[in-house]
N, C-alpha and C positions, 0 to 999 in steps of 0.2 A: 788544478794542474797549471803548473808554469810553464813560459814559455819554450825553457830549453825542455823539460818536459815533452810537449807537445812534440817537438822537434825530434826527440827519441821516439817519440811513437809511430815516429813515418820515417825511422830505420836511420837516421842522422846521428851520429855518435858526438859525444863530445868534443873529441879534438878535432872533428871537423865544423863543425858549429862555433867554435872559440877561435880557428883558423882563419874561418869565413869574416867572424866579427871584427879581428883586426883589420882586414881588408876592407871593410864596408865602413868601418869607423873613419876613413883616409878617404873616401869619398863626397864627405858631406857638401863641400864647395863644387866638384862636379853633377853632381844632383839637383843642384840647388839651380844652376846655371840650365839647365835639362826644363826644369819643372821652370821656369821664366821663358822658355821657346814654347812649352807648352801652352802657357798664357796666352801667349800671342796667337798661337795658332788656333787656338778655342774661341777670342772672338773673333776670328777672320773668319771661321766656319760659322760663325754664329751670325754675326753680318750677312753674308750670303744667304743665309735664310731667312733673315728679316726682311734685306731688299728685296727677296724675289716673292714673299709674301707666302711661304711656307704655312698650310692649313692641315688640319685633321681632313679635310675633305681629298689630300693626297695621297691618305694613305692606303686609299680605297680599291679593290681589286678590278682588274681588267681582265677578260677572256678571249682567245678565237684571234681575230685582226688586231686589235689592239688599236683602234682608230681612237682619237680623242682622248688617250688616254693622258689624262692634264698631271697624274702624279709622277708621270715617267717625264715628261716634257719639262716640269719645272724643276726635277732632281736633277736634268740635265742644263737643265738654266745654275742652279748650284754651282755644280760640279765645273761650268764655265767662267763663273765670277769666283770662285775658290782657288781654280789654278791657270785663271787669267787668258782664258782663250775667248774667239770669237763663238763659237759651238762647243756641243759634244755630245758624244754615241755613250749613253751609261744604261749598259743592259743583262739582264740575267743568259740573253741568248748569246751572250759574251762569255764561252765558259771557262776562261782559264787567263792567266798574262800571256802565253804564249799564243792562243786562240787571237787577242784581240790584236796581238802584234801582225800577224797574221794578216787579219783584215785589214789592218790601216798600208800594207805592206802592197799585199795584191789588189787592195780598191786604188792604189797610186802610181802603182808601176805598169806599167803596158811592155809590150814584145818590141826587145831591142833599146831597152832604157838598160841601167848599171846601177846595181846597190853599191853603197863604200860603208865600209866598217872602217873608221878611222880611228877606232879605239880597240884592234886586236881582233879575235877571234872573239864569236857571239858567244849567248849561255846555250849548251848541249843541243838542249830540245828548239832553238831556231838552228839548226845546221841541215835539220832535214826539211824544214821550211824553205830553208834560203836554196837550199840542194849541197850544201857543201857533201854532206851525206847522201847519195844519194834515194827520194824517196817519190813513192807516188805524188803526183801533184805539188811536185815544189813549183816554188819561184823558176828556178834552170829548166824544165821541162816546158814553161810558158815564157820561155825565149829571154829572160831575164838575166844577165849578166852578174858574176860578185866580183866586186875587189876587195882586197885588205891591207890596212895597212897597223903593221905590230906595234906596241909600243914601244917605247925606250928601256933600256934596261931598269932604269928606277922610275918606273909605273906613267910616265906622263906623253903627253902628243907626239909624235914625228912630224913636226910639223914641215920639214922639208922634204919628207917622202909623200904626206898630205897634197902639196902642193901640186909634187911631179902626176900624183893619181887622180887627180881631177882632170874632167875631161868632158870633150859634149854632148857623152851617151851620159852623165853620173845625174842621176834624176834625183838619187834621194839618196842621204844620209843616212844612218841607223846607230845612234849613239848609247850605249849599255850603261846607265850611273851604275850599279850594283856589281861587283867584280863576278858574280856566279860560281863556277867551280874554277876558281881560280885564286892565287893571294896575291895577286895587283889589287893598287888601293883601289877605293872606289874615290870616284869624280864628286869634286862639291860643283853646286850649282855653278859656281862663279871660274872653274877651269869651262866644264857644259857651255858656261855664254861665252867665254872668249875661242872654244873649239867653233860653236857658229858661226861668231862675228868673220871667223879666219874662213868657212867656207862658204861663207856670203859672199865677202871680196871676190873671192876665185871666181865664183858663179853666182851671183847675187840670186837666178831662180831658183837654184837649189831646195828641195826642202828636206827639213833637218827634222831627222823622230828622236825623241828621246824614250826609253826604255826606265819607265820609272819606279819599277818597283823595286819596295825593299825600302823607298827615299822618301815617302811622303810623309814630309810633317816631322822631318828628324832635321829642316832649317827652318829660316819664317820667309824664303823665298823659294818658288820652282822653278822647271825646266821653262815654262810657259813667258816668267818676269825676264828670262833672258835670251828672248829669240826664238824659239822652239817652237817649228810650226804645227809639231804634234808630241803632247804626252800620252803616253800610256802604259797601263796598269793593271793591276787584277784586285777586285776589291775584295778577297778573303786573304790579300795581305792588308796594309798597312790603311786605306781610306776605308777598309771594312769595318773596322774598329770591333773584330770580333762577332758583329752579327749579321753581317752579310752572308748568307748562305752560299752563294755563285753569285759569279759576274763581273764585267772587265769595263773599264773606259779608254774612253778613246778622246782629250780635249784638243782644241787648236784652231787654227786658220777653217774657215768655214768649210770656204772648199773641198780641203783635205775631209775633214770629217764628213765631207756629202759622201764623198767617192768611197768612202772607208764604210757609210752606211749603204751604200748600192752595193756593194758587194756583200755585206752581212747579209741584206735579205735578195732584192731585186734589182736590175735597173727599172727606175720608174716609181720606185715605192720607196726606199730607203728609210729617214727615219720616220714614214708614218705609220709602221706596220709594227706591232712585236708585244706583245698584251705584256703585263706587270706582274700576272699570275699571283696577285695580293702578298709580291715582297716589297713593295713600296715603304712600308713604315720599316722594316729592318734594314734597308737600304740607307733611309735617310738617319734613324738614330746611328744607325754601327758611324756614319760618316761626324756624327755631332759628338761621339765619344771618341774617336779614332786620335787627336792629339796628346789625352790623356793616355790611351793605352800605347799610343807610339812611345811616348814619354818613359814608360815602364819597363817597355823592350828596351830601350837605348839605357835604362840605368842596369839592367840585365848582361848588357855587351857588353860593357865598361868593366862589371863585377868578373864575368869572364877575363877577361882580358886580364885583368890586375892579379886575380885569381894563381891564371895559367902562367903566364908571366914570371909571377913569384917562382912557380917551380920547375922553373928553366925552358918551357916551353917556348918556341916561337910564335908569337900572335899577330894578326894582322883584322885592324887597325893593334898597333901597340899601346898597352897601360894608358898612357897618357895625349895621344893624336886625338887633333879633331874628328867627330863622327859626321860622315856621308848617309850612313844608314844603317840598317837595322842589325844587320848580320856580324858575326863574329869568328874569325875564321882561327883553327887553331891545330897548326903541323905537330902531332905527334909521331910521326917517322914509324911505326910500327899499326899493322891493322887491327893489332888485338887490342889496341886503344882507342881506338875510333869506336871499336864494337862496344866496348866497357860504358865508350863514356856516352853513345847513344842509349844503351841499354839503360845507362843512368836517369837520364832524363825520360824515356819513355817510363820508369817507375814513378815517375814526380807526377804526372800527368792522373788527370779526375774522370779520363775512359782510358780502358786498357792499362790500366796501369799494369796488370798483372800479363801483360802480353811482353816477350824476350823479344824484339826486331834480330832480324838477320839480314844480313848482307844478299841482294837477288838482282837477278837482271831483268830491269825496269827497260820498257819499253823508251827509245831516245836518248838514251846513254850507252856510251861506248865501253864502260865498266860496270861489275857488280853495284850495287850503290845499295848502302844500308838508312833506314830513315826512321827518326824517331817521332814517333806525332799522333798524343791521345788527345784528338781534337774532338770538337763537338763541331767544328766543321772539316770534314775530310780534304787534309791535307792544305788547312789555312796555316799557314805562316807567320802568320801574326800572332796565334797560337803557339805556345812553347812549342820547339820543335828543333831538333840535329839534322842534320844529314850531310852525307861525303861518297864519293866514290871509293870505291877501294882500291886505289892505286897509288903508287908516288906522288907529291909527300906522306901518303896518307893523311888530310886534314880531314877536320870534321869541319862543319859551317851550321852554327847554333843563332837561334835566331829566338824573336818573339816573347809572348808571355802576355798574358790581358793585365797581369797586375803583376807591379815590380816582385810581391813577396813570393809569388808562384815562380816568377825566372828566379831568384833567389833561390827558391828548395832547388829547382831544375839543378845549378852549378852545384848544391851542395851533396845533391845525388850523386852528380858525374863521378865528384871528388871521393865518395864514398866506394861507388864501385869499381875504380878507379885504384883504391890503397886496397878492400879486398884483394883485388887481382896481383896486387904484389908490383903496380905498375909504378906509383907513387909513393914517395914516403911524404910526410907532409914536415915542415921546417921548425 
């Protein structure tokens, strides 16, 4: 059996396979330039475990207190010399990017300090963290102030409205790289360092979090190389590298991570307490593959992009922009296309494929939101997967894939159920 063959047999018709091909043939100089970031960032990771002297005896399970546990403490030695901070909290009892945002957020802020979003409105599910929405146990209920300040109409800092909103309660920063549900661009590293450098000046104690997921390892520099006195992440996105089952970090200025671990567990106890429960060796591989599979998401976006693009759709990042991260955002203006083209991509998927997603109201969203995601880790990201609210523009935000040819079926599904539906004609 050949390969278009093959490709009929998982429901891909010809004119979509030959459409695709065109597409993918115009890519080869952006691929190529993808797969040389990757390079880099494989032995940056690789480095970091050779200095810190990375053993099989790490990979060993801990139970109960988790005292002494030397495979959690030197993955966190890692995860420090990787993205360039003094410490860092990398734990399974970290169970989401939004969990850990959380921690670093209320171990640093105290009653009568001021959050500043100097980069718009957060993603959804911090709004009832921060209390924008109001919810049990936000931030606003333990006397914590928000400010915000929007961006400019074409996606970049105010930086003079920045200025006016600093002040001598603004304790902490909270900087978002990843647009979330939203089609503002996403921030490269190098806007991130000059956003600090500018609210250093203001208030040189300031400290500055950057929200990094979605971003790791799709440049060869992080939040960390430019000022950032906290990154943090969730590693069944993009530092998971696919086989991290759970778990979030937390890197940075020591301090910050002290206070962000006394509040995960105790004050008094922080990071000595929190057993490894024998995911140590998945921890540290998924993060020793994680360039290579970011590598393959990001040639995944780009096929999107170029893809949708072609047939008149608006995309964000567009065909040709430098990439920030992983994600791929893509206004179809109509919800029965959102639904198509998730349903497409949950068919590509190697669990559930034979499952229809629907649009439901998920807990922390202000809209229906439909999601498409046959993962082998629930609701990993880095993992092929759609999802969009259902509301104006109606976009969908497609993301991940462990291997470029898997995002690859992904779009070529979309495209498939997509011209079923009568939505597309293809060119």
């Amino acid at each position: 059996m050949d390969l278009e063959a093959m490709y009929q047999c998982l429901g891909i018709d010809s004119q979509v396979l030959h459409f695709g091909k065109k597409i993918e043939d115009s890519l080869k100089e952006r691929f190529k330039a993808i797969d040389a970031r990757a390079e880099y960032n494989q032995m940056k990771v690789l480095k970091a475990m050779q200095d810190n002297r990375v053993s099989d005896i790490h990979f060993a399970a801990t139970t109960g207190y988790g005292y002494n546990d030397l495979g959690r403490d030197t993955l966190e030695e890692v995860y420090a010399s990787v993205f360039h901070g003094e410490s860092a909290l990398v734990r399974p009892q970290l169970m989401s990017g939004t969990h850990a945002l959380h921690v670093a957020l209320s171990g640093n802020l105290r009653p009568g300090d001021e959050l500043l979003s100097p980069a718009g409105k957060p993603y959804d599910t911090l709004e009832e963290v921060i209390g924008i929405r109001d919810s049990v146990g936000s931030l606003k209920e333990y006397g914590v102030a928000y400010r915000q300040v929007d961006l400019l109409p074409d996606g970049t800092f105010d930086y003079e409205k920045i200025k006016k909103a600093v002040n001598e309660k603004t304790k902490l920063a909270t900087i978002q790289r990843s647009r979330g549900y939203d089609t503002r661009p996403t921030f490269s590293v190098k806007q991130i360092g000059e956003l600090i450098a500018f609210l250093k000046k203001e208030k040189p104690d300031i400290i500055c979090m950057v929200d990094n997921c979605y971003g790791e390892f799709v440049d060869v520099t992080e939040p960390g190389d430019v000022g950032a006195d906290m990154t943090v992440g969730s590693l069944i996105k993009n530092p998971g590298g696919g086989l991290a089952p759970i778990g979030g970090y937390i890197v940075g200025r020591k301090d910050c991570v002290d206070r962000a671990a006394y509040r995960l567990s105790a004050p008094g106890l922080g990071k000595e307490v929190g057993a490894s429960l024998g995911l140590n060796q998945s921890l540290y591989q998924g993060l020793f593959l994680a360039p290579t599979v970011v590598a393959g998401a990001l040639k995944g976006a780009i096929f999107a992009a170029n893809v949708y693009e072609k047939l008149g759709f608006s995309v964000t990042p567009n065909s040709i922009q430098e990439r920030y991260d992983i994600i791929q955002a893509i206004a179809f203006g109509k919800p029965e296309a959102v639904v198509a083209f998730c349903q497409g991509i949950q068919a590509a998927a190697p669990v559930d494929s034979f499952v229809s997603p629907e649009p439901w109201d998920m807990p922390g969203y202000d809209a229906p939101v439909i999601m498409a995601a046959g993962a082998f880790v629930q609701g990993s990201s880095i993992e092929l997967s759609a999802d969009g609210p259902i509301k104006p523009p109606y976009a969908v935000y497609f993301q991940g894939g462990l291997t470029w040819y898997h995002a690859k079926l992904g779009i070529l599904k979309s495209l498939q159920k997509l011209m079923e539906a009568g939505i597309i004609t293809l060119l």
